[in-house]
C-alpha positions in Angstrom: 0.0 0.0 0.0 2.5 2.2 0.8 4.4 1.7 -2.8 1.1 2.1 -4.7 0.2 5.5 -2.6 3.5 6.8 -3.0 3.1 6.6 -7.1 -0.5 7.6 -7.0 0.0 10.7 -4.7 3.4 11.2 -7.1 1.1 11.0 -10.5 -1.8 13.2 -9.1 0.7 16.2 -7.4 2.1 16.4 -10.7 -1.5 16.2 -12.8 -2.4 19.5 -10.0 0.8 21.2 -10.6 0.6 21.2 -14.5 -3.2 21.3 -14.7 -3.5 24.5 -11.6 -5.0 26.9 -13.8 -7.8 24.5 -15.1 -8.3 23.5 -11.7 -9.1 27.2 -10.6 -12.2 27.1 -12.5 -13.6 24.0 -11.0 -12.3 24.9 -7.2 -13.2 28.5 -7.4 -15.3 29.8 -10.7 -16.0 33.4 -8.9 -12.3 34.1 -9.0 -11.0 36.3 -11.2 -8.2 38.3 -12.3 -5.2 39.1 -9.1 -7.0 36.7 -7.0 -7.4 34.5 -10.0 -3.4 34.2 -10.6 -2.9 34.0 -6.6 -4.8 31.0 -6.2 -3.1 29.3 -8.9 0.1 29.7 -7.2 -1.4 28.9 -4.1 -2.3 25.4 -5.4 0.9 24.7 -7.3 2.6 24.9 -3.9 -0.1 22.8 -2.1 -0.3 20.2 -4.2 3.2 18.6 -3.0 2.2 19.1 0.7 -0.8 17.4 -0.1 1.0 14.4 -1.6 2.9 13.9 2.1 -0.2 14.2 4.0 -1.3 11.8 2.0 1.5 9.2 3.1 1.4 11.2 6.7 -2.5 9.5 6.4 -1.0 6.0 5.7 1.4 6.3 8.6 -2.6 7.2 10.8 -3.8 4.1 9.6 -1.0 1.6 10.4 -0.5 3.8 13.8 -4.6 3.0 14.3 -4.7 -0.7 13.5 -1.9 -1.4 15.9 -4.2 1.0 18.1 -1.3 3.9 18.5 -3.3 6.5 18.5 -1.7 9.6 20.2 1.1 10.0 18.3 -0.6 10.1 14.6 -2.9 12.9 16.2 -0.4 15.4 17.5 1.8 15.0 14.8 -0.3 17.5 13.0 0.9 20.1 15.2 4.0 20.0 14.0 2.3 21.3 10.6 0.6 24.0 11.9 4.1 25.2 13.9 6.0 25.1 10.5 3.2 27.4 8.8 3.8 29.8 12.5 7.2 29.7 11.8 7.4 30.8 8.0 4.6 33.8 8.8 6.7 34.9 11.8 10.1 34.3 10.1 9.1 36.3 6.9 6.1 38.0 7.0 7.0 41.5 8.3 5.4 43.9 6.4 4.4 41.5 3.5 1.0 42.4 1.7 -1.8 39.7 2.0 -1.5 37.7 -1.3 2.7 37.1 -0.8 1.8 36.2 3.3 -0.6 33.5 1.7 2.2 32.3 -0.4 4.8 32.7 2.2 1.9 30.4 4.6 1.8 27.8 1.9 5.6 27.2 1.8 5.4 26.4 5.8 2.1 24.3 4.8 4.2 22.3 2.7 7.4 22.0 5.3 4.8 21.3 7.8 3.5 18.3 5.7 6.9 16.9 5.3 7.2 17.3 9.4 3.9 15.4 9.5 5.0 13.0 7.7 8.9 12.2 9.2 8.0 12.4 13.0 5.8 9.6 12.2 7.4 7.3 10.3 10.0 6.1 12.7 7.6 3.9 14.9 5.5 2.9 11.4 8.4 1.2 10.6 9.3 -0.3 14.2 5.9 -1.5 14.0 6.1 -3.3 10.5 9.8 -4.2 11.3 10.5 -2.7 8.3 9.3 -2.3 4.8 9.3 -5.1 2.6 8.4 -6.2 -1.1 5.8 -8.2 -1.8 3.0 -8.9 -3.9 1.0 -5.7 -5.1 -2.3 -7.1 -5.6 -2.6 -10.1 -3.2 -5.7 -10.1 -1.5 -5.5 -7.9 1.2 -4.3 -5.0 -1.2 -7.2 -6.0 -3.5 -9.6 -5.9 -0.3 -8.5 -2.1 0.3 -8.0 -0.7 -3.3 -12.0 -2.3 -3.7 -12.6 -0.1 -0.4 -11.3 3.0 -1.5 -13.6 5.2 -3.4 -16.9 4.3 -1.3 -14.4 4.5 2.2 -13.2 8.1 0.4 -16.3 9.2 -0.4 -18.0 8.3 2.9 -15.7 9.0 5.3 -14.3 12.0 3.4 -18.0 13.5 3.2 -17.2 16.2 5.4 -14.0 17.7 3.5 -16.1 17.0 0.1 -18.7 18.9 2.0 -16.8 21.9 3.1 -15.3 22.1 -1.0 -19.0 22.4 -1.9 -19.3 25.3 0.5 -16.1 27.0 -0.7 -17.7 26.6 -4.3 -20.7 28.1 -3.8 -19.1 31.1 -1.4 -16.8 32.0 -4.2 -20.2 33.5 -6.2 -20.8 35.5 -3.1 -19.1 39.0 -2.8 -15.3 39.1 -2.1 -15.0 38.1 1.4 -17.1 35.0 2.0 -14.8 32.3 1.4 -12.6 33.4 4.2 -15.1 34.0 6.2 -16.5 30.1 5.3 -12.8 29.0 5.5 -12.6 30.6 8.8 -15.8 29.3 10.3 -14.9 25.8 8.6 -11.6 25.7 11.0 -14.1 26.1 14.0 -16.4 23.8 13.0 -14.3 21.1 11.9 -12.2 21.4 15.3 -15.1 19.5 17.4 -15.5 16.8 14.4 -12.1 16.0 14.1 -11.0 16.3 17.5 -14.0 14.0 19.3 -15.9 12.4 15.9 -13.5 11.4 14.3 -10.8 10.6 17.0 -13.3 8.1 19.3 -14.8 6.8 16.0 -11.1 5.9 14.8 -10.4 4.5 18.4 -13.7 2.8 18.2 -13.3 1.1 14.9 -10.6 -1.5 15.5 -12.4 -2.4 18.8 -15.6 -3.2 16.7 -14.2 -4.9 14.4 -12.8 -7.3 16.9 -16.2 -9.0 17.5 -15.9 -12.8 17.7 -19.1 -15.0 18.6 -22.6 -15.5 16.7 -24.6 -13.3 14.8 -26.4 -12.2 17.9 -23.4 -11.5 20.4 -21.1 -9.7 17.5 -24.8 -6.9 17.1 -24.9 -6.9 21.2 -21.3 -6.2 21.4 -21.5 -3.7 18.4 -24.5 -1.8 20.1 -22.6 -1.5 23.3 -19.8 -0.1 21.7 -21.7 2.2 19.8 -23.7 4.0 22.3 -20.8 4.3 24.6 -19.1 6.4 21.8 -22.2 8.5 21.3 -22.1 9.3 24.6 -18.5 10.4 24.5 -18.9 12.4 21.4 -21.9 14.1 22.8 -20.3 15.1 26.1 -17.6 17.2 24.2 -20.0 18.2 20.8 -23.2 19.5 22.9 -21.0 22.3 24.9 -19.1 22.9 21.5 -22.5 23.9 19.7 -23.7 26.3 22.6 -20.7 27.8 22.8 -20.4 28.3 19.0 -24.1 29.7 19.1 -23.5 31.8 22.3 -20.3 33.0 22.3 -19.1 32.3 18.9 -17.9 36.0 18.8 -15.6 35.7 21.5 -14.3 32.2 20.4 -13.5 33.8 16.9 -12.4 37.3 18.4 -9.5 35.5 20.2 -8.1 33.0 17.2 -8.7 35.7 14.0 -9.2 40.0 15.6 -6.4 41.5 14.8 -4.8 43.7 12.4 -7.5 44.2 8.8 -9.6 41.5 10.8 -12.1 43.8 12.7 -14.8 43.5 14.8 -16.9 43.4 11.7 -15.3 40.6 10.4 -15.8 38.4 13.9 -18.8 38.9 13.9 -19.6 38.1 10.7 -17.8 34.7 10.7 -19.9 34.1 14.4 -23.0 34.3 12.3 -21.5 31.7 9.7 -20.4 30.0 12.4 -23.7 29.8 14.2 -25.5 28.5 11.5 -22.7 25.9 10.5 -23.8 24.5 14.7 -27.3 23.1 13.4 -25.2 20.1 12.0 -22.2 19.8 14.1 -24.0 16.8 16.9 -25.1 15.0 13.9 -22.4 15.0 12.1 -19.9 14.1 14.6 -22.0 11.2 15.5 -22.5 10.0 12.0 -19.0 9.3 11.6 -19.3 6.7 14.3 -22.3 5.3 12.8 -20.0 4.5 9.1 -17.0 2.9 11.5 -19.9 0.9 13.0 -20.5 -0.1 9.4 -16.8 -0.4 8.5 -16.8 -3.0 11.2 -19.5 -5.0 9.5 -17.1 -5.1 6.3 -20.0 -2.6 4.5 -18.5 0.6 3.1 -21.6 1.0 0.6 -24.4 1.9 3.0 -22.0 5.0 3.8 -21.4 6.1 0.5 -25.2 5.8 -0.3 -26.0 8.2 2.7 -23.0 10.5 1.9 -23.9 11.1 -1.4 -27.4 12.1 -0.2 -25.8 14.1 2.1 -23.5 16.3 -0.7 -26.6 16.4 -3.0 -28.8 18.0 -0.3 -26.0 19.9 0.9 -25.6 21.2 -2.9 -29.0 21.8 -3.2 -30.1 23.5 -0.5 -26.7 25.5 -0.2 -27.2 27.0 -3.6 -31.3 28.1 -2.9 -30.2 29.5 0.9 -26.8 31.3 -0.6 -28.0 33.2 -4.1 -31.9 33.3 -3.6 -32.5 33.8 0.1 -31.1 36.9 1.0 -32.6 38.7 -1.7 -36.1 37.4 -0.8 -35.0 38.6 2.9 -34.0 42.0 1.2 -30.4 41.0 2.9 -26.8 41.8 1.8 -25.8 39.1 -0.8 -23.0 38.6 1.8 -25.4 36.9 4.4 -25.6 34.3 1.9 -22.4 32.6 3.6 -24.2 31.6 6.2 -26.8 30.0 4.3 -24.0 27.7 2.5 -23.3 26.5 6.6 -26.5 26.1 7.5 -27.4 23.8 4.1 -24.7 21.9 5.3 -25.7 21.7 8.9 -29.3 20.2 7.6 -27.5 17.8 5.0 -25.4 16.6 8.0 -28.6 15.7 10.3 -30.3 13.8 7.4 -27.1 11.9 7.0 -27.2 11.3 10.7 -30.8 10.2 10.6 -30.6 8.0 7.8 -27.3 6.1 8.9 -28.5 5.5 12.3 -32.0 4.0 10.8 -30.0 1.5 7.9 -27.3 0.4 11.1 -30.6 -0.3 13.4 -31.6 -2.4 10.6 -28.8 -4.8 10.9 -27.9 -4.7 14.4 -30.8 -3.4 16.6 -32.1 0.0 17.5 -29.7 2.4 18.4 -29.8 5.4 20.3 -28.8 8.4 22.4 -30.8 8.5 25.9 -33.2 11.5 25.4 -32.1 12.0 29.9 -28.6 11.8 28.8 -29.1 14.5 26.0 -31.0 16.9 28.0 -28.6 16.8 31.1 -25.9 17.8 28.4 -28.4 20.7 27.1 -29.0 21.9 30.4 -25.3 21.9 31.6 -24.1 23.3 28.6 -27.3 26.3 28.0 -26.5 27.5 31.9 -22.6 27.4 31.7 -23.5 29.6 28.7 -25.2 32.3 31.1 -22.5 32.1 33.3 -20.1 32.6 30.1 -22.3 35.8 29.3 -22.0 36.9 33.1 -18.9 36.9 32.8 -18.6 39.2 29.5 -20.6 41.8 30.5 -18.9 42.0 33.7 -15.4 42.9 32.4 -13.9 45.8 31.2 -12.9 46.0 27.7 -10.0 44.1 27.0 -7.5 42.3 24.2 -9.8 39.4 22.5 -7.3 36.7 23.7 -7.6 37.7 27.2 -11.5 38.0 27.9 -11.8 34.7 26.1 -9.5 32.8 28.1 -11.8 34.4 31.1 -15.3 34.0 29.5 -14.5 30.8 28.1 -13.0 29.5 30.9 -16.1 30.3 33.0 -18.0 28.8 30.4 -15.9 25.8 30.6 -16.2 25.3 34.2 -19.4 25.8 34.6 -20.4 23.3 32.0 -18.1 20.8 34.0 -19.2 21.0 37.3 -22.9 21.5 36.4 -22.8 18.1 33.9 -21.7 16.5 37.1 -24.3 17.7 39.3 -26.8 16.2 36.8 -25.0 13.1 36.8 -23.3 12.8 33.9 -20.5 10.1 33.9 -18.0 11.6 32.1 -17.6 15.1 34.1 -17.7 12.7 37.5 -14.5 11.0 36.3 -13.1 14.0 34.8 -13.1 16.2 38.2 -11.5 13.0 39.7 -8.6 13.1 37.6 -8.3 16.5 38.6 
């Protein structure tokens, strides 16, 4: 696998270096003319970063299946360090387009970080790479796998390139805006939907016994991980929702980033929260059918998911906001919200098909509303907070309204009982 990556990822990062331009008009078809040029350097630079995050992904998935898990998810922190390093190191006084550039060199020296701290205990693992057969039946078992698993599990990042499409027809401004709101929202899904559903996956698929004691072992599996997910997602909506201003204010206000721009990604934002429970969950729901050896059912749902998404994007983006006699610009927010609808039908459709094979499924409606009510009050504490400070820096007044927020949502989830805040206030 590793051989036949390394020439695919080799082929394609030269097909996106040669091809850039023609690319533009499919990635971005609003761009035109400086910002037209920009992007296409932009991408020409990418593209080889992208082929070593692609073999930094191989290095996850051998690290996963011998259930290392820490190691392949801080190593992207390296990447985002290297991309620090270059603005700090040579951005000065640079104008916006050459800082982008300049971002997109550390991208790539990031990647190739990603990659190397990785690769050491790949290969202690494997002992060592060795040749063998390229389409023996294991390799034949994964390359079948591939487009349904890339589509499926990938739905998210095909989802957020829909939303970047459709912002680029919206007035200059709203795909950074979309990009910036897509960092937040992705944050929760990545770090808690997609981390416990990778942990989750080789434990599922370890089920011995009959038909009946593999669906019973599944289901307990499964609703222990929704559990998890939801402890960490619910909080992460309200907060979006409620103080998605302050959130925003402390990672982007600063220099030609105003107040007018926070708050105008909080709005995005916002609306991007409608789908963020579902979606997170819905990713455990696919490993849950990766475990059963079916990668179709996912790809089915995902590609309902990216055709709603599509749909309803491009009605709430272009045609709402003139109905609502709104800026064009509000139209961004639409594009999130689309996707935050596409996301629960997803959610809802997955969970129905898996209840189908193993049994019904399901989130307690006592455990969900303990979660609601923790995480709604912690919010009025967070407000409390805000409006009881002076004015100050963004970073600061976060760290003190968020950290309220925080709190409050910990010790309140275990006053209701919740499991997971009990055992987190005994660690600390």
């Amino acid at each position: 696998m590793a051989a036949l990556l390394s020439l695919t990822v080799s082929l394609l990062v030269l097909a996106g270096i040669l091809l850039a331009p023609w690319l533009i008009a499919v990635i971005a078809p609003g761009f035109e003319g400086e910002k037209r040029e920009a992007t296409t350097r932009l991408v020409r630079i990418l593209f080889p970063g992208a082929g070593l995050l692609v073999l930094s992904a191989w290095c996850l998935g051998v690290l996963n299946s011998h259930r290392r898990f820490f190691l392949s998810y801080v190593a992207p922190v390296v990447w985002n360090l290297a991309i620090i390093a270059a603005l700090v190191a040579y951005g000065g006084e640079t104008r916006q387009y050459d800082l982008a550039m300049i971002a997109a060199w550390g991208s790539v020296a990031g990647s190739l970080l990603q990659f190397a701290v990785q690769l050491p205990t790949v290969l202690r693992l494997l002992g060592g790479l060795r040749s063998g057969p390229l389409l023996d039946p294991p390799v034949r078992a994964v390359i079948g796998n591939f487009l349904p698993v890339f589509l499926g599990r990938g739905v998210v990042q095909v989802s957020a390139y829909v939303d970047t499409v459709l912002a680029s027809l919206l007035p200059t401004g709203a795909v950074a805006a979309v990009s910036y709101a897509q960092v937040l929202y992705t944050l929760p899904v990545s770090l808690f939907g997609m981390s416990v559903s990778a942990a989750e996956l080789p434990e599922m698929a370890s089920a011995t016994g009959t038909d009946a004691e593999r669906a019973g072992f599944l289901r307990g599996r499964l609703e222990a991980g929704l559990r998890q997910i939801a402890f960490f997602v619910v909080p992460s909506v309200v907060g979006f929702v409620a103080l998605g201003d302050v959130i925003t204010g402390a990672l982007y206000q600063s220099g030609e980033f105003t107040r007018d721009m926070t708050e105008y990604v909080w709005v995005i934002l916002a609306a991007a929260s409608v789908g963020l429970l579902p979606s997170t969950l819905g990713r455990l729901y696919s490993s849950a059918f990766y475990a059963l050896h079916d990668t179709r059912t996912p790809l089915r749902i995902a590609l309902i998911r990216v055709s709603l998404g599509v749909a309803l994007g491009y009605g709430l983006a272009l045609h709402l906001p003139p109905a609502l006699e709104l800026d064009a610009r509000w139209g961004a927010a639409g594009i999130t919200l689309a996707s935050g609808l596409a996301a629960a039908v997803e959610y809802r459709l997955l969970r129905r098909a898996l209840s189908a094979r193993i049994g019904v499924t399901t989130l307690e409606w006592g455990t969900l509303a303990r979660l609601w009510v923790a995480a709604l009050t912690a919010a009025g504490c967070g407000w409390l907070v805000r409006y009881a400070l002076p004015p100050l820096h963004p970073i600061p007044a976060a760290a003190l309204v968020l950290g309220a927020f925080g709190a409050a949502y910990l010790a309140g989830a275990a006053m209701l009982g919740v499991p997971q805040a009990r055992r987190l206030l005994r660690l600390g």
